[in-house]
Structures are given as C-alpha cells and as structure tokens.
N, C-alpha and C positions, 0 to 999 in steps of 0.2 A: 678634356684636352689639356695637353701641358704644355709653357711656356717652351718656344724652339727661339735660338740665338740666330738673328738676323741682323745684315749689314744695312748701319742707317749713317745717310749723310752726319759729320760731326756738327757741322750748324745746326742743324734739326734736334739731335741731340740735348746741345747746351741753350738752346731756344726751350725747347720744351722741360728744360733742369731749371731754368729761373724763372718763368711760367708757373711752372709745378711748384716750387717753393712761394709764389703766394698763394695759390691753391691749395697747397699745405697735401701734394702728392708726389710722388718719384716720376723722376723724368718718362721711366714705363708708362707708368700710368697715365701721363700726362698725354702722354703718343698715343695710347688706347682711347683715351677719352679724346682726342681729336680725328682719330678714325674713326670710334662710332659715329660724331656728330659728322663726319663727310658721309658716311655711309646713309644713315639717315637723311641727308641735306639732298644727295644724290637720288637716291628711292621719294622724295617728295617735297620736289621745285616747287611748290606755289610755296612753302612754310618757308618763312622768314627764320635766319639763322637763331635770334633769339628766343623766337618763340619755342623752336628745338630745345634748346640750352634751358630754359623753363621749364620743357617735360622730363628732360633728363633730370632734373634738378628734382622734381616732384617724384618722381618713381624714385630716388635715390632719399629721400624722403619719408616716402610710403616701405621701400623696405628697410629701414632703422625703425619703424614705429613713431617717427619723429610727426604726424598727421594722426588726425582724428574724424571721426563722421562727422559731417556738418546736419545738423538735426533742422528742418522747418519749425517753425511757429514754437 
C-alpha cells in the first residue's frame, strides 16, 4: 500500500515535527507511530499505554536484530 496525501490539523502536524525530532522520526512517522499505539490502545483497554509503547519498542527491536534468545541455566 502507498502513502496517500491527507489533510491534518497544522497543530498536529508541528506537535508531532518536535515530538518526532526527539524520537529522531519525521513528523509522518511520528503520526503513524501514534495511530498504531491509539489503534492498539483502542483494540485492548485493560493494557496500560506504556506497557503498549514497550511492546512496540520490542518488536521494533526484534526486527533490527537488536535482541537475542534468552538461553535457561
């Protein structure tokens, strides 16, 4: 699926542009990554928003190879 050009409030915008720059992501990006985590937050009320933002963070993780098995004994 390819990026399609949509109208976004301009506070939204320049909130998610200075956001994004300590996240070290483009304001797009920054927009995407807070609609997954609503989308996510909305599909499953008991999870605490941070604990979300930790799973994103581990799968985003897990696909860089940045994780390893954790081996027993």
């Amino acid at each position: 699926m390819s990026g399609k050009p949509l109208r976004l409030d301009e506070e939204l915008v320049h909130e998610a542009s200075l956001v994004g720059k300590v996240k070290k992501r483009s304001a797009a990006k920054q927009i995407e990554y807070w609609a997954t985590l609503g989308k996510i937050a909305k599909e499953n009320p008991d999870l605490p928003i941070h604990f979300i933002e930790d799973i994103l963070e581990a799968d985003a993780e897990r696909k860089h190879g940045l994780i390893s098995e954790y081996r027993f004994g």
